[in-house]
PyMOL Python script that loads the backbone (N, CA, C, O; Angstrom):
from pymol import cmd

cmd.read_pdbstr("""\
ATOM      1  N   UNK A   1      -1.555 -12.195  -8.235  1.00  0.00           N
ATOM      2  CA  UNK A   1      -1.356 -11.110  -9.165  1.00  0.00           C
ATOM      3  C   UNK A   1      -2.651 -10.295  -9.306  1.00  0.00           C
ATOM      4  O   UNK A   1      -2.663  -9.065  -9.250  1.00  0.00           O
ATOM      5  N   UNK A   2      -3.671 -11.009  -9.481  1.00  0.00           N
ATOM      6  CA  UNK A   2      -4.960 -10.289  -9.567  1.00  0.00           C
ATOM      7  C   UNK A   2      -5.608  -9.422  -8.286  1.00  0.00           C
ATOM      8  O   UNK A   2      -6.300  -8.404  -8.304  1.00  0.00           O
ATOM      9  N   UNK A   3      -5.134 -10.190  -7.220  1.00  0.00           N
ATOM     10  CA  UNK A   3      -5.470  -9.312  -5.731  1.00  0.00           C
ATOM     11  C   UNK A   3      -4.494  -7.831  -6.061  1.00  0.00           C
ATOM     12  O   UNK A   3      -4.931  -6.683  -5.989  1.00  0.00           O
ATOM     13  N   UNK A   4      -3.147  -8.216  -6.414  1.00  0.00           N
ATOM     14  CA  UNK A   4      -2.518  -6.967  -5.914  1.00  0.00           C
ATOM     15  C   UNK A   4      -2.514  -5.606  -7.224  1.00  0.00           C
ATOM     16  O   UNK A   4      -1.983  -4.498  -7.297  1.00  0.00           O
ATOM     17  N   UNK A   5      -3.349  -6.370  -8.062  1.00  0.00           N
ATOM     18  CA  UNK A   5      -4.197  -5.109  -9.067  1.00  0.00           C
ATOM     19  C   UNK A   5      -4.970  -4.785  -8.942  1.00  0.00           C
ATOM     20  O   UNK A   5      -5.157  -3.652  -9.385  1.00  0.00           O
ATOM     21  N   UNK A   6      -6.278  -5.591  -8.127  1.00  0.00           N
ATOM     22  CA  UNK A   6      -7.218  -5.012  -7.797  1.00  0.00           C
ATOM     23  C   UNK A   6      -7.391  -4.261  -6.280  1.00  0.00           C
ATOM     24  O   UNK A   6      -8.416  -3.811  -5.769  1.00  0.00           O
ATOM     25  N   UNK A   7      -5.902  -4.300  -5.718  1.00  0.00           N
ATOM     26  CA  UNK A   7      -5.707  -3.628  -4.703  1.00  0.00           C
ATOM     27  C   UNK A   7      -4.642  -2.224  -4.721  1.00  0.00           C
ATOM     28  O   UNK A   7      -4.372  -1.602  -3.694  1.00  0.00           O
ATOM     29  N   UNK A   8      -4.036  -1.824  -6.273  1.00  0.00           N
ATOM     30  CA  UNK A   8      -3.607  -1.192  -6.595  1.00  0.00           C
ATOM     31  C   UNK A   8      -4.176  -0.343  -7.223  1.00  0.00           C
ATOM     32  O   UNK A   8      -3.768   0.791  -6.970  1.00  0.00           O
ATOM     33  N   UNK A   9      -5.342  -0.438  -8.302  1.00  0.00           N
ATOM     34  CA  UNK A   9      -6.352   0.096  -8.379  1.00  0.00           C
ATOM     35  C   UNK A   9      -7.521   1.032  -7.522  1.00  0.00           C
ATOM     36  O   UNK A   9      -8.294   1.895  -7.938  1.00  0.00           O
ATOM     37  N   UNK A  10      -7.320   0.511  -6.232  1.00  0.00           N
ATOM     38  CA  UNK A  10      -8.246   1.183  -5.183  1.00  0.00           C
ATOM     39  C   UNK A  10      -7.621   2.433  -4.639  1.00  0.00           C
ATOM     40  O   UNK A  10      -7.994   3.151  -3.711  1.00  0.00           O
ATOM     41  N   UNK A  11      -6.447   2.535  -5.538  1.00  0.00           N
ATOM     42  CA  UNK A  11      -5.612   3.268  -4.386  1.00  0.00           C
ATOM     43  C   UNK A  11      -5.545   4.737  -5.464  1.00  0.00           C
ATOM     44  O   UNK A  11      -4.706   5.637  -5.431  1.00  0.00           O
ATOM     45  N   UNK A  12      -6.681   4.596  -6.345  1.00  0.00           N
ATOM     46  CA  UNK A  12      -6.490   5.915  -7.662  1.00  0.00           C
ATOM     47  C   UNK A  12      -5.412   6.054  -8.192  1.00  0.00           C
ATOM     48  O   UNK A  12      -4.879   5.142  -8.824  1.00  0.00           O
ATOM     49  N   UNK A  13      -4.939   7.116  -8.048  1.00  0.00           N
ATOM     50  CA  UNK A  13      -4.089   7.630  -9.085  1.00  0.00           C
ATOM     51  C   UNK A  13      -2.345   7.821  -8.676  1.00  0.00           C
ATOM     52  O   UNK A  13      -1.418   8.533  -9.062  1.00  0.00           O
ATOM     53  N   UNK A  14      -2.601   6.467  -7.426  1.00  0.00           N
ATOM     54  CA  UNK A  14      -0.809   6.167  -7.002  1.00  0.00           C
ATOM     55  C   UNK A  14      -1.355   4.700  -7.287  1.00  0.00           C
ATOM     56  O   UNK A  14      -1.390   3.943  -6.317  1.00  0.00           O
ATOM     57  N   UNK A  15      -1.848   4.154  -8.698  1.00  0.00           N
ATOM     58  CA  UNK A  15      -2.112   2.555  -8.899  1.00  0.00           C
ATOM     59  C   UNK A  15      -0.950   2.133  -8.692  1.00  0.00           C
ATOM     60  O   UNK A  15      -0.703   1.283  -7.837  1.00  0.00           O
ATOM     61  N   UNK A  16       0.063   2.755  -9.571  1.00  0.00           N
ATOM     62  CA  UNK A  16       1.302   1.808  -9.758  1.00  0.00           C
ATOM     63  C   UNK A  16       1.959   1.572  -8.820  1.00  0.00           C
ATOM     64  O   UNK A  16       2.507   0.474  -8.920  1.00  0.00           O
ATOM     65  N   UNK A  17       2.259   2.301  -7.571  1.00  0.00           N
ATOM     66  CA  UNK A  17       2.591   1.912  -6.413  1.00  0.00           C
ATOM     67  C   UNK A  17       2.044   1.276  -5.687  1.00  0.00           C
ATOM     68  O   UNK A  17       2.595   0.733  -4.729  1.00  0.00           O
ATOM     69  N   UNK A  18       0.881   1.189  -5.949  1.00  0.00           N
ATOM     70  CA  UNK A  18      -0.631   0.147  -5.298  1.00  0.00           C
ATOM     71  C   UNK A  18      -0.291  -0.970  -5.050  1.00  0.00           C
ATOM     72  O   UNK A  18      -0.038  -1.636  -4.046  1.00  0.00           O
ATOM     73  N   UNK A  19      -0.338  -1.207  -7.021  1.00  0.00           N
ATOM     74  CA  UNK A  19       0.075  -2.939  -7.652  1.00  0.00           C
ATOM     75  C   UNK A  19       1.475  -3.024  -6.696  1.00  0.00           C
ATOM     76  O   UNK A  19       1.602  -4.121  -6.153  1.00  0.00           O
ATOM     77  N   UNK A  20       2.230  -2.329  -6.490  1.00  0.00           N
ATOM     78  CA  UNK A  20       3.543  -2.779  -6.505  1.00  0.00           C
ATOM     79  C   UNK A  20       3.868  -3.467  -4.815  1.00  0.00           C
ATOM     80  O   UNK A  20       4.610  -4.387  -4.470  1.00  0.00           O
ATOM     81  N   UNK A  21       2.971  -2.579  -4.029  1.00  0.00           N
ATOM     82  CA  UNK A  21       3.066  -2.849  -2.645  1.00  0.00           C
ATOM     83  C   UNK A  21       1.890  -3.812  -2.902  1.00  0.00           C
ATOM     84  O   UNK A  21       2.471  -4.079  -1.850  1.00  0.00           O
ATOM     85  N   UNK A  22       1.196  -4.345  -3.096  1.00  0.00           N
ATOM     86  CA  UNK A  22       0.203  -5.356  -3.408  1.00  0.00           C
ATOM     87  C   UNK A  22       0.910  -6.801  -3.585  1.00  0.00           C
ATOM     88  O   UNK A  22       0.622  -7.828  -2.971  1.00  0.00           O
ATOM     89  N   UNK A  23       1.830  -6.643  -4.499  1.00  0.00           N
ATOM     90  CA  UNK A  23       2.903  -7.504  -5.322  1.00  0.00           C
ATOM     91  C   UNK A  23       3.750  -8.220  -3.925  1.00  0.00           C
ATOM     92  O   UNK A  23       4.022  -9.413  -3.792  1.00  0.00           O
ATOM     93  N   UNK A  24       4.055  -7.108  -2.972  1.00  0.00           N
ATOM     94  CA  UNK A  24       5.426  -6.971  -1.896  1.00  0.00           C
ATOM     95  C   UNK A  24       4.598  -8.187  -0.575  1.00  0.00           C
ATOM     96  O   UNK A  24       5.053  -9.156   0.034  1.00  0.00           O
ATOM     97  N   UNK A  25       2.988  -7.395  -0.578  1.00  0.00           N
ATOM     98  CA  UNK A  25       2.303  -7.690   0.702  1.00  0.00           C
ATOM     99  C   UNK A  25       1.963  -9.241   0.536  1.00  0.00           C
ATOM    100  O   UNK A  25       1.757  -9.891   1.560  1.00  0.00           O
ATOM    101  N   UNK A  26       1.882  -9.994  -0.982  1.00  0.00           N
ATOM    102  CA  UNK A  26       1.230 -10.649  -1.298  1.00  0.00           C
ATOM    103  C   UNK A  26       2.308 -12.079  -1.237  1.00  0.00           C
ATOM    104  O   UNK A  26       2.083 -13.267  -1.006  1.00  0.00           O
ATOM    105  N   UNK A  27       3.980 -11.051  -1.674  1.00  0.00           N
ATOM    106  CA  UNK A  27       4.833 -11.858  -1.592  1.00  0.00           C
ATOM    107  C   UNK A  27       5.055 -11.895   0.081  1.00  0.00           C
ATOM    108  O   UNK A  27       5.530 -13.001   0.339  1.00  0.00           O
ATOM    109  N   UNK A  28       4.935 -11.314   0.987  1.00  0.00           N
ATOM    110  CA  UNK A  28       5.066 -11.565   2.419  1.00  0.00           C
ATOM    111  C   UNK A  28       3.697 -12.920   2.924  1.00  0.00           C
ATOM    112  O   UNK A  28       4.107 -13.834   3.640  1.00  0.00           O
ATOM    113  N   UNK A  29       3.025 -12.926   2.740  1.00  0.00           N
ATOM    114  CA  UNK A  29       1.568 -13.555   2.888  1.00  0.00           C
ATOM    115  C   UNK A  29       2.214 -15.157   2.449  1.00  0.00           C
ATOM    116  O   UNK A  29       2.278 -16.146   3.180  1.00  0.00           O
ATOM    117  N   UNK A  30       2.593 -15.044   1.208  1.00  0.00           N
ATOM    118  CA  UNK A  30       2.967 -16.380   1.110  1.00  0.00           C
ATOM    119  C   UNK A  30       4.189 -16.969   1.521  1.00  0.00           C
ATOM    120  O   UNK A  30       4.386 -18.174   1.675  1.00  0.00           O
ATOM    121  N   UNK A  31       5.053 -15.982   1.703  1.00  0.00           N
ATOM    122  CA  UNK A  31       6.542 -16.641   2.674  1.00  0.00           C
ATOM    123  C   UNK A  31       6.043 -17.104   3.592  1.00  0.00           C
ATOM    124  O   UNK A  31       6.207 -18.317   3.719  1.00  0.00           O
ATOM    125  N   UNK A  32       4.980 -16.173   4.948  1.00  0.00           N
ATOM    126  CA  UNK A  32       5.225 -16.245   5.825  1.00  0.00           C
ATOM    127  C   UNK A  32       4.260 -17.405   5.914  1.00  0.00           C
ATOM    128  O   UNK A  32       4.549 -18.396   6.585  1.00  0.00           O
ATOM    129  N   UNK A  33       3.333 -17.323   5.378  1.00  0.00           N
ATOM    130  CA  UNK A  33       1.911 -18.205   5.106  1.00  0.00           C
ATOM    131  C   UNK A  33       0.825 -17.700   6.282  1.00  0.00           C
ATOM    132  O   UNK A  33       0.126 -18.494   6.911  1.00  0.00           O
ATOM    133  N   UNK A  34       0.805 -16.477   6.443  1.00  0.00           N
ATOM    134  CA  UNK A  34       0.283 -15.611   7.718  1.00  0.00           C
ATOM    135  C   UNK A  34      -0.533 -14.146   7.154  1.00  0.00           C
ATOM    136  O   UNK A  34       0.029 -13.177   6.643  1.00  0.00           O
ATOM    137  N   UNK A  35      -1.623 -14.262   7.343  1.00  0.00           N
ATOM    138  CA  UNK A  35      -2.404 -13.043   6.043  1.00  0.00           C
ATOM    139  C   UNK A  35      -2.039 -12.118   7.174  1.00  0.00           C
ATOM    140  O   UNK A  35      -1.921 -10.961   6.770  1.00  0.00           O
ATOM    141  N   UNK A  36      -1.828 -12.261   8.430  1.00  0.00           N
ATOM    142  CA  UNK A  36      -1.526 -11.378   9.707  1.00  0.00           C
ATOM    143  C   UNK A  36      -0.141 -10.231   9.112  1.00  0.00           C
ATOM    144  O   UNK A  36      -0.127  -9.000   9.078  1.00  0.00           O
ATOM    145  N   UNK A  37       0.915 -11.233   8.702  1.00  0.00           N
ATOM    146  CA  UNK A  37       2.255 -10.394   8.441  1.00  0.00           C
ATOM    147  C   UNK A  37       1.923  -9.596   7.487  1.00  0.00           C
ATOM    148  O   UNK A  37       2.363  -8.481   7.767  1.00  0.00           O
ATOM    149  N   UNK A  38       1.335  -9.592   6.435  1.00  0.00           N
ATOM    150  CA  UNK A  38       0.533  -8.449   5.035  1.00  0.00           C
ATOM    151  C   UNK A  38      -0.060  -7.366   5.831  1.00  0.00           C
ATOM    152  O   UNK A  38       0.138  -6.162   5.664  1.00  0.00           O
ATOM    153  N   UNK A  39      -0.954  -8.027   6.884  1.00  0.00           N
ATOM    154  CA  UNK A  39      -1.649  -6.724   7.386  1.00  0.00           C
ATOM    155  C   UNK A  39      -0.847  -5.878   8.094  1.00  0.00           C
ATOM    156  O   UNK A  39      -1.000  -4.657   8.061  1.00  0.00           O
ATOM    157  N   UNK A  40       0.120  -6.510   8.826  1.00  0.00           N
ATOM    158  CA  UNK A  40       0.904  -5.401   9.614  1.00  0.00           C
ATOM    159  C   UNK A  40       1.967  -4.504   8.716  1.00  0.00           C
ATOM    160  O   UNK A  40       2.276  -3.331   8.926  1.00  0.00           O
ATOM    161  N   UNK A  41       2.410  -5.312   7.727  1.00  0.00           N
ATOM    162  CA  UNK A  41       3.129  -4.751   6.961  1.00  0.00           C
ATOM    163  C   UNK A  41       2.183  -3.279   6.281  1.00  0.00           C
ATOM    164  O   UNK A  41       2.596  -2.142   6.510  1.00  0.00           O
ATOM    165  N   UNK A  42       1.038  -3.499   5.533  1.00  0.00           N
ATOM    166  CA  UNK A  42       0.597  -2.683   4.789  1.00  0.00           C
ATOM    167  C   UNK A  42       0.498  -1.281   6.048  1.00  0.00           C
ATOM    168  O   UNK A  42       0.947  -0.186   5.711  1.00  0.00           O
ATOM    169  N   UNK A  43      -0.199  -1.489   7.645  1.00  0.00           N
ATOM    170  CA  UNK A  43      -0.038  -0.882   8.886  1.00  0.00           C
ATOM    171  C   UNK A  43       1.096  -0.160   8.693  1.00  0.00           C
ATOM    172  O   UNK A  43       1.041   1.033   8.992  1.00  0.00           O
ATOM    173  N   UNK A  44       2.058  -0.579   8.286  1.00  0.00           N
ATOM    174  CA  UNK A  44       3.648  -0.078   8.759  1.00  0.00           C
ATOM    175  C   UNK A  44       3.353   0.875   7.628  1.00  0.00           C
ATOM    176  O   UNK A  44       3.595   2.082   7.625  1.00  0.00           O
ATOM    177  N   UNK A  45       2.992   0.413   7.005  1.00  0.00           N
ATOM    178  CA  UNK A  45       3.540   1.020   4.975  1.00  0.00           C
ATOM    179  C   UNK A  45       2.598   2.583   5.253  1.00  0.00           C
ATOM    180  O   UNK A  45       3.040   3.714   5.050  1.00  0.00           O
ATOM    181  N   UNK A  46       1.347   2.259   5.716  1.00  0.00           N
ATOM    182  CA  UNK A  46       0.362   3.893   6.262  1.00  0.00           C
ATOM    183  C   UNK A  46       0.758   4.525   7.381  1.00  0.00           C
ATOM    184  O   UNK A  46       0.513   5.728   7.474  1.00  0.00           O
ATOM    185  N   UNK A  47       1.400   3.885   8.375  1.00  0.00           N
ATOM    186  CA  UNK A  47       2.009   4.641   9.491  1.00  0.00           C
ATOM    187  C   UNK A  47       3.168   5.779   8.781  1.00  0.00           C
ATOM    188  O   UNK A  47       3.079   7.007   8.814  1.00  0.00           O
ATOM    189  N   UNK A  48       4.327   4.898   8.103  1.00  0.00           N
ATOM    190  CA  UNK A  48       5.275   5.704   7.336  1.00  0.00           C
ATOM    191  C   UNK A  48       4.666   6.709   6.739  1.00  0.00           C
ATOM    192  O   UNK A  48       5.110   7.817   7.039  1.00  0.00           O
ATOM    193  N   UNK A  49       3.559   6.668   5.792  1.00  0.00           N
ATOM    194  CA  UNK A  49       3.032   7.249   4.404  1.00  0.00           C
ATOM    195  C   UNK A  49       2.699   8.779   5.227  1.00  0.00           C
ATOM    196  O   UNK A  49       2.918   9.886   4.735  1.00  0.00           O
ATOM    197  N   UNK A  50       2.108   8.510   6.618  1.00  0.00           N
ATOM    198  CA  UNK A  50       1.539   9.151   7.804  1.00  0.00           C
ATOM    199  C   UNK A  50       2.377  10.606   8.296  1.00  0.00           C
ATOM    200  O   UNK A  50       1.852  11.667   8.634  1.00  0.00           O
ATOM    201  N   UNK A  51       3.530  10.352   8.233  1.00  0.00           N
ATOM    202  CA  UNK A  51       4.623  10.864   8.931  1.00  0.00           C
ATOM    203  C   UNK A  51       5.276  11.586   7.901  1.00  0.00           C
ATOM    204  O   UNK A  51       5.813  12.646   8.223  1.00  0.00           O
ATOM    205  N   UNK A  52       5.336  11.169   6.599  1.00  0.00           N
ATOM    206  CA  UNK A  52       5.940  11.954   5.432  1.00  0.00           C
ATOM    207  C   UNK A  52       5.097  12.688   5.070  1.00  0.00           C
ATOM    208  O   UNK A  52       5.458  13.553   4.272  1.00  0.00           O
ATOM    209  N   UNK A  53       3.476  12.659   5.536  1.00  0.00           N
ATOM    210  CA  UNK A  53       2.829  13.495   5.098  1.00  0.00           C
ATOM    211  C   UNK A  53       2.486  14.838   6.435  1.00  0.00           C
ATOM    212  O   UNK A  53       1.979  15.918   6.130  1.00  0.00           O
ATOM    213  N   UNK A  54       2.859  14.493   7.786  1.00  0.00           N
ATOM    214  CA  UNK A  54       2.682  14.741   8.550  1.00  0.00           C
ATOM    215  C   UNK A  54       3.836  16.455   9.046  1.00  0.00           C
ATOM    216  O   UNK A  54       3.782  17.644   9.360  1.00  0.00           O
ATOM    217  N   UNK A  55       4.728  15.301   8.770  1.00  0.00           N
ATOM    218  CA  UNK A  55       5.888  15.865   9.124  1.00  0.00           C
ATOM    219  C   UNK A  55       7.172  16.569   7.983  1.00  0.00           C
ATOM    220  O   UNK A  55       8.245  17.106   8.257  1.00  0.00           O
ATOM    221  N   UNK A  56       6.483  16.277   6.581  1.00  0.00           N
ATOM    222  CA  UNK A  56       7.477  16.880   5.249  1.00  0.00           C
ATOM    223  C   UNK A  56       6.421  17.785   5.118  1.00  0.00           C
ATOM    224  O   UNK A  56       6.723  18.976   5.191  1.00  0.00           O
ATOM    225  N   UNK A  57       5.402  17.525   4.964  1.00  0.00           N
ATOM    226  CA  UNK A  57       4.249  18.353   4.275  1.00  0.00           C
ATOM    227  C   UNK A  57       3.769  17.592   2.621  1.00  0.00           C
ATOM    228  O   UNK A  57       3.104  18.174   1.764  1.00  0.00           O
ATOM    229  N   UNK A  58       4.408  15.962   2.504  1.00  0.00           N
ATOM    230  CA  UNK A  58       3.894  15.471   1.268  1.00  0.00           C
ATOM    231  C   UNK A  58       2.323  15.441   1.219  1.00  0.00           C
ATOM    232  O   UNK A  58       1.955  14.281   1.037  1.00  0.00           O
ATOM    233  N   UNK A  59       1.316  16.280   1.315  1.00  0.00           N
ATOM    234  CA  UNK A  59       0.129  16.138   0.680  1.00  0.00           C
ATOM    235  C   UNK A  59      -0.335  15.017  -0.086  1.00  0.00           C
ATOM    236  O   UNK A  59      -1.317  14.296   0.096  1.00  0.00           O
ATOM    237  N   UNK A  60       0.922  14.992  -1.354  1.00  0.00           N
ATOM    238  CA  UNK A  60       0.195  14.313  -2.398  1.00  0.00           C
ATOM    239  C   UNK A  60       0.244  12.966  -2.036  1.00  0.00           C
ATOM    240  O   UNK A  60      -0.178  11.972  -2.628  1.00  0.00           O
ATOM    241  N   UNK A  61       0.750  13.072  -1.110  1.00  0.00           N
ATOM    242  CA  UNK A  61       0.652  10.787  -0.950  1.00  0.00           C
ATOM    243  C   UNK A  61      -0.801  10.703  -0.255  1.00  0.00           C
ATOM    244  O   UNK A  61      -1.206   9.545  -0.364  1.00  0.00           O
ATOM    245  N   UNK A  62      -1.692  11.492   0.395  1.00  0.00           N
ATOM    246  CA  UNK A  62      -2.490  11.171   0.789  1.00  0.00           C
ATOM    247  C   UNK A  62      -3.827  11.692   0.594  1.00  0.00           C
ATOM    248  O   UNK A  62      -4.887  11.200   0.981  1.00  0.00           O
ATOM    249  N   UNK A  63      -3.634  12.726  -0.040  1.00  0.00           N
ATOM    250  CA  UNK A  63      -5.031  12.934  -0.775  1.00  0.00           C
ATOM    251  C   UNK A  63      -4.860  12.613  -2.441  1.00  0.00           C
ATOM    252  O   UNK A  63      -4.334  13.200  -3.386  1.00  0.00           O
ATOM    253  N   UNK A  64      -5.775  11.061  -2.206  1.00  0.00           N
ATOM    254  CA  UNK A  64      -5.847  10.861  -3.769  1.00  0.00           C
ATOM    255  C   UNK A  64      -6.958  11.190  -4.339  1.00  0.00           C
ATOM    256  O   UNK A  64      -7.967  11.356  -3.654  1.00  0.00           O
ATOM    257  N   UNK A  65      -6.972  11.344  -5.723  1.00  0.00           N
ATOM    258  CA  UNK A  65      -8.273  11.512  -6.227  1.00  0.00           C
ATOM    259  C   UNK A  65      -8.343  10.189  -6.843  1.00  0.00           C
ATOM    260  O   UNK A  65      -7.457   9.465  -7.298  1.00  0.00           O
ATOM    261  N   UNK A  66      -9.558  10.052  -6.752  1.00  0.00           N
ATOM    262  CA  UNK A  66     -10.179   8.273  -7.629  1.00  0.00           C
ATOM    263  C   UNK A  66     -10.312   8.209  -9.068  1.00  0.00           C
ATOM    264  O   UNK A  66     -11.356   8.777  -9.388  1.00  0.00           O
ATOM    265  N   UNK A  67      -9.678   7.746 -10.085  1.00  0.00           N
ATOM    266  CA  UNK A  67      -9.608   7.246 -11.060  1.00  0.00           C
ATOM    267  C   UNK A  67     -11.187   6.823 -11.575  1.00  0.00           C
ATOM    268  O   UNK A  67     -11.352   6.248 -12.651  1.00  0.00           O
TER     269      UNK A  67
END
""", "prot")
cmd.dss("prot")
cmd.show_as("cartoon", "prot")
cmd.util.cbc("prot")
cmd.orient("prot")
C-alpha cells in the first residue's frame, strides 16, 4: 500500500490514478510473485498512455505538472 502511494504521488497531479495503477501493478507482483510482470505491465500502461497522447491529441496525460 505504501509503495503504490508513494508511486502515485510521483506521478503529480494524475496521483489518484498513480495510487490506483500502483495498487493494480502491486497486485500483479504478488500473484505472479515476478517484480518482472509489474514492470512490463506498467511498459504496457506508458506504451498505451503513448498512443492516446500521440494519436487523440490527449496532452494532458502526459505533461504533468509536479505537485
Amino acid at each position: 500500500m505504501l509503495s503504490a502511494i508513494v508511486f502515485g504521488l510521483s506521478h503529480g497531479t494524475l496521483w489518484f490514478p498513480g495510487i490506483v495503477a500502483g495498487l493494480l501493478y502491486g497486485a500483479v507482483t504478488r500473484h505472479s510473485g515476478n517484480l518482472g510482470e509489474a514492470v512490463s505491465a506498467h511498459a504496457t500502461t506508458n506504451a498505451l498512455i503513448a498512443a492516446l497522447v500521440l494519436f487523440d491529441g490527449r496532452w494532458q496525460l502526459w505533461v504533468v505538472e509536479l505537485s
